[in-house]
N, C-alpha and C positions, 0 to 999 in steps of 0.2 A: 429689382432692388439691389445695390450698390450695396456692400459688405465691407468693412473697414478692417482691413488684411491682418495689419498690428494687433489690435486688437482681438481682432479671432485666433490667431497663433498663441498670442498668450494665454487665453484661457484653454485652449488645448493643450500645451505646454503644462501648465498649474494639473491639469487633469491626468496628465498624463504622470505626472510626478509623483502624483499619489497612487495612481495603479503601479507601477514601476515599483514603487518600495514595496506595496503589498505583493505581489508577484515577489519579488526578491524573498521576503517572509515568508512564504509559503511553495516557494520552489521544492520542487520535490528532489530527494535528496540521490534516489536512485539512479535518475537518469545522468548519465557523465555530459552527453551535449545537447541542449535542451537549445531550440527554436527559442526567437524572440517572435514579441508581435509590432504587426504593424501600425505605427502611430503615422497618422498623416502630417502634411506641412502645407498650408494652403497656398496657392499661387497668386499671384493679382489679376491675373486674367480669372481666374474664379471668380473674385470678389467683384470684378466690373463689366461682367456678362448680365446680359438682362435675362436670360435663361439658363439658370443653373444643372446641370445634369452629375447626379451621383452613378454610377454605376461599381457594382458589388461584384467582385468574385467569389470566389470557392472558398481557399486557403494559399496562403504564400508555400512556395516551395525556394528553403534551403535561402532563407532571408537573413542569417547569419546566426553565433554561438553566442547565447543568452550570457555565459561567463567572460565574453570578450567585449561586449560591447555596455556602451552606457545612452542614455535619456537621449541628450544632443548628438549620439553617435547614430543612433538612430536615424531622429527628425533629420539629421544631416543624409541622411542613406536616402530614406524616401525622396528628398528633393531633389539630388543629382539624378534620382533614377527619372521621376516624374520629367526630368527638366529634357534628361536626356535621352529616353523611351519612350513617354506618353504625349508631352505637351505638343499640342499644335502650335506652334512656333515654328516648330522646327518642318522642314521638309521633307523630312522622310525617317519613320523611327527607326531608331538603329535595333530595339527587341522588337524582331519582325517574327512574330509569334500568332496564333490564329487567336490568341485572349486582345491582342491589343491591337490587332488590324479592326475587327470588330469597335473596337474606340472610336478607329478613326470612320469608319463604313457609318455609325449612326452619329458623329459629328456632322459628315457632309451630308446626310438625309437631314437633320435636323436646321444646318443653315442654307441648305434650301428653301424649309419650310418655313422661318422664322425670319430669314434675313440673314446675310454675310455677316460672320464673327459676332451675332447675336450669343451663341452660345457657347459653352467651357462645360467639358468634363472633368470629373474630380475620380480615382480612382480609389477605391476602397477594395475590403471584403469582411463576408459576413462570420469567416471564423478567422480571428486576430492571428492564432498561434498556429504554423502548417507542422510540418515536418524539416524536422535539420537537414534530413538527406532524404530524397525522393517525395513523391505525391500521392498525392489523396488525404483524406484524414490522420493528425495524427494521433496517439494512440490514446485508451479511453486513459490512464492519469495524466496527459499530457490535457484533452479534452476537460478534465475537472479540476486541472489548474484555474485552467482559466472561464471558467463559469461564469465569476463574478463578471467577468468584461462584457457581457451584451447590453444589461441595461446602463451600465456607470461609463460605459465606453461609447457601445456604437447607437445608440440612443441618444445622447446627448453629443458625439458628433452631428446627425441629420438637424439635431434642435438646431446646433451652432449653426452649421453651415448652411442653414434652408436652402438644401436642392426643391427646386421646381418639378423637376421629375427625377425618379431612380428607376435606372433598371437593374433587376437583379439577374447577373448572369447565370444561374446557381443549380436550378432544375429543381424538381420537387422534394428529392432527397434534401435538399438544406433548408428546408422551410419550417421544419423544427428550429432550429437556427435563427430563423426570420422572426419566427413566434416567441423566443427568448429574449431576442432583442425588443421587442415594438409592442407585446402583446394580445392586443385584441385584434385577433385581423380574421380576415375573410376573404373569400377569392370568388372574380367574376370571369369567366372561361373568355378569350377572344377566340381563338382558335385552336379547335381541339385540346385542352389543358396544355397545348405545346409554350403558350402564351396564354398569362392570366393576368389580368387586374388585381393587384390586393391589395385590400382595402382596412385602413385601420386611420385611430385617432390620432396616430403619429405620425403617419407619414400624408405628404403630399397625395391629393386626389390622382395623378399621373406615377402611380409607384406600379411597375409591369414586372415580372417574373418569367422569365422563361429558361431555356436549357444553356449551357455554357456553350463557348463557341465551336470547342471542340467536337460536340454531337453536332451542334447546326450545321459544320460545314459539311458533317455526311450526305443533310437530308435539306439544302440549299440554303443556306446564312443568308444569300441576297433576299430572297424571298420574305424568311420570317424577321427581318430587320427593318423591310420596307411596312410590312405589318405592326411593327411597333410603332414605328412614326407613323404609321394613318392611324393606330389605335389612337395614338394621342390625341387625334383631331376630333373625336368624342367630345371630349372637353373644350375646343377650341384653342383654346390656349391653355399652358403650365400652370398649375397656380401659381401664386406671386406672396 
């Protein structure tokens, strides 16, 4: 299904606008450089793939200072990055990173399996706000700032942009996370809980969860990626 690009920025945009001020409102006043979060920018190859692919990370690390930046400083950051790091367009990305080779490793299983340039990945993650400096979680008030954003945020991104399938890079430590966002879910093991199905009323029948790429490449990334897209085949096809 064909997604009408204008259209979808704007209401992410109007969404965003409102988290933004509330965020502002209730920034915590201790911390001197507070992380911003990640508001997406959809692309046109998104919108006019016939197979949409969400995939979720962790948390952004060091995405820039929450007092420097504003709305459109933002959306404008995500897009040069996606345009110039993620998007398949391009030849070869310039963040050659083990998060976003993983992008490109289950783009090319996927237009195999569907058909050339059949499918577009959309890059997310499942916690908006990381760390200003360094990785992993940031800390628990930086965590209950932003509470509010899983259902008003990444919720109603999945609604807007109907991925066909999400994968969630994230591992089982962020599935509290998942459950925030989405609700009611449930998990059906593919292999070894390495790779799960979860299953809820919100997201797509093809919603997979496994480890970041980081772990995978210790214990074979090629392996449990090629596992993902046969799991898909379960279903047949994506939903639509």
């Amino acid at each position: 299904m064909e997604l009408n690009r204008e259209e979808i920025n704007k209401k992410l945009q109007a969404r965003y606008e409102d988290i933004w001020k509330k965020l502002k409102a209730t920034q915590p006043s201790a911390i001197e450089s507070l992380p911003t979060p990640l508001f997406l920018e959809v692309p046109q190859t998104y919108c006019d793939a016939k197979y949409k692919i969400m995939i979720f990370g962790q948390e952004t690390h060091e995405w820039g200072n929450f007092s420097e930046h504003n709305l459109d400083g933002l959306i404008k950051q995500y897009h040069e990055f996606y345009e110039n790091n993620v998007s398949f367009s391009k030849d070869k990305s310039q963040y050659n990173v083990i998060f976003f080779r993983a992008f490109k490793k289950i783009k090319k299983l996927l237009d195999k399996k569907f058909g050339e340039e059949n499918s577009e990945v959309i890059w997310n993650n499942i916690v908006k706000i990381g760390k200003y400096e360094g990785k992993n979680l940031p800390s628990e008030e930086i965590m209950k700032w932003q509470e509010p954003l899983y259902e008003s945020m990444i919720k109603f991104e999945v609604e807007l942009l109907k991925p066909d399938i999400i994968i969630f890079f994230t591992g089982p430590n962020y599935d509290q996370y998942i459950k925030k966002a989405f609700g009611d879910i449930s998990y059906e093991p593919i292999q070894d809980y390495k790779i799960v199905f979860i299953q809820s009323s919100n997201l797509p029948k093809n919603s997979i969860r496994t480890y970041h790429p980081g772990y995978l490449n210790r214990i074979g990334i090629d392996t449990y990626l090629k596992n993902i897209v046969d799991a898909i085949e379960l279903y047949n096809t994506p939903m639509g």
